[in-house]
matplotlib code that plots the C-alpha trace (Angstrom):
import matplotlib.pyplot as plt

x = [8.4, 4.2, 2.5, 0.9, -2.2, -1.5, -1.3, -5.0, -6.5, -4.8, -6.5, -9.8, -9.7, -9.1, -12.0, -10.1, -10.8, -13.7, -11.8, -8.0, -6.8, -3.1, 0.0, -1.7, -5.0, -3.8, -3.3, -7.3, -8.5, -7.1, -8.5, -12.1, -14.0, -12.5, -11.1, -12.4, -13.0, -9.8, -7.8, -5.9, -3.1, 0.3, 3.7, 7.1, 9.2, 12.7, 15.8, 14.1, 12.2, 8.9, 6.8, 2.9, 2.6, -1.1, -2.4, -4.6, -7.0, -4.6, -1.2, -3.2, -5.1, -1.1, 0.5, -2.6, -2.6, 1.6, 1.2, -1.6, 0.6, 3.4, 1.5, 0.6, 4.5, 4.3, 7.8, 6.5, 8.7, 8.3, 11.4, 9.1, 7.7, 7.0, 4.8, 2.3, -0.4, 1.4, 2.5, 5.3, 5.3, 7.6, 6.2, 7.7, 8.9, 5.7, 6.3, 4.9, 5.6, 9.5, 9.7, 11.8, 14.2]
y = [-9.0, -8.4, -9.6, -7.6, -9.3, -8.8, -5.2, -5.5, -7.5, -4.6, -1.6, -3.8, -3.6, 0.3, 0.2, 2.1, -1.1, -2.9, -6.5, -7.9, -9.5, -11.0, -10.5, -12.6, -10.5, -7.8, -5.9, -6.7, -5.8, -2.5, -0.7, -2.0, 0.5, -1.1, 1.6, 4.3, 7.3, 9.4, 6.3, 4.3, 2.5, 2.0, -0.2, -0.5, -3.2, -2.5, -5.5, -7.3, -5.2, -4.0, -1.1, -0.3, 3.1, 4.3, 7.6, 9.1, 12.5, 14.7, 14.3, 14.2, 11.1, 10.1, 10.2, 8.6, 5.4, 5.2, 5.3, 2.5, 0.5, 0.9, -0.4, -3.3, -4.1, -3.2, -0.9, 2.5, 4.6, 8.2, 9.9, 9.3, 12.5, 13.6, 16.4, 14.7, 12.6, 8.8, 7.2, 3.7, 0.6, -2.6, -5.4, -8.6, -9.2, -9.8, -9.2, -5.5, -2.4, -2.9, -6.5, -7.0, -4.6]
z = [5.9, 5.4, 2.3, 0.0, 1.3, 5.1, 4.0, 1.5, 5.3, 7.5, 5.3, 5.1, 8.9, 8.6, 6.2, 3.4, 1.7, 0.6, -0.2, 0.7, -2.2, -3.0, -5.6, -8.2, -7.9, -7.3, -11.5, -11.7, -8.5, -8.4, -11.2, -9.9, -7.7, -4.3, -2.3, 0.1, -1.3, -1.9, -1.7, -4.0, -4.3, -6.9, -6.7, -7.8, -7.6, -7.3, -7.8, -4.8, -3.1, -3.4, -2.3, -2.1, -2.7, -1.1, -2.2, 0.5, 0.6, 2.8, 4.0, 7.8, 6.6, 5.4, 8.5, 10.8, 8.0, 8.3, 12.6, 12.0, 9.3, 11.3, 14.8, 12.6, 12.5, 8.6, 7.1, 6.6, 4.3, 5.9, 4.6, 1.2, 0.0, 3.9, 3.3, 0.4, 0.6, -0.3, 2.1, 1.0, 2.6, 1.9, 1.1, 0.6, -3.3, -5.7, -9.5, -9.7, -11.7, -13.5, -11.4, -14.9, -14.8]

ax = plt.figure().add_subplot(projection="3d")
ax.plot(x, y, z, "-o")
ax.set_aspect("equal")
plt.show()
């Protein structure tokens, strides 16, 4: 399973990212200006698992970051809302959104 920050160094290669950061960085960094325009980027941990959700500008600019995440060997959620503009990708367990509950 990819790391959060295999997935922040992946989308800094893309250049829809300016810096990759990790778990522990990762509730400061992303309210900080750090994204591409019309990017940005949410989670939800669930039990164990974990997901990154990344908002994009169309649902074209969606499906052309989940072909590159998944080339990159990353677990692209595409049954997730299949006709917006976020795409969900697994990551391995970090303590994100409800990591509690």
């Amino acid at each position: 399973m990819k790391t959060l920050l295999n997935l922040t160094k992946t989308l800094v290669q893309l250049q829809l990212l300016k810096t990759a950061f990790n778990a522990r960085a990762y509730p400061k960094v992303v309210q900080e200006d750090v994204f591409s325009e019309g990017y940005s980027m949410s989670d939800e941990t669930y039990s164990k698992k974990s997901f990154v959700y990344l908002r994009t500008p169309s649902s074209i600019a969606r499906l052309t970051l989940e072909r590159a995440l998944r080339h990159e060997g990353f677990n692209v959620n595409g049954d997730y809302n299949p006709s917006g503009n976020t795409a969900a990708v697994q990551v391995s367990y970090f303590k994100g959104w409800h990591h509690d509950e």
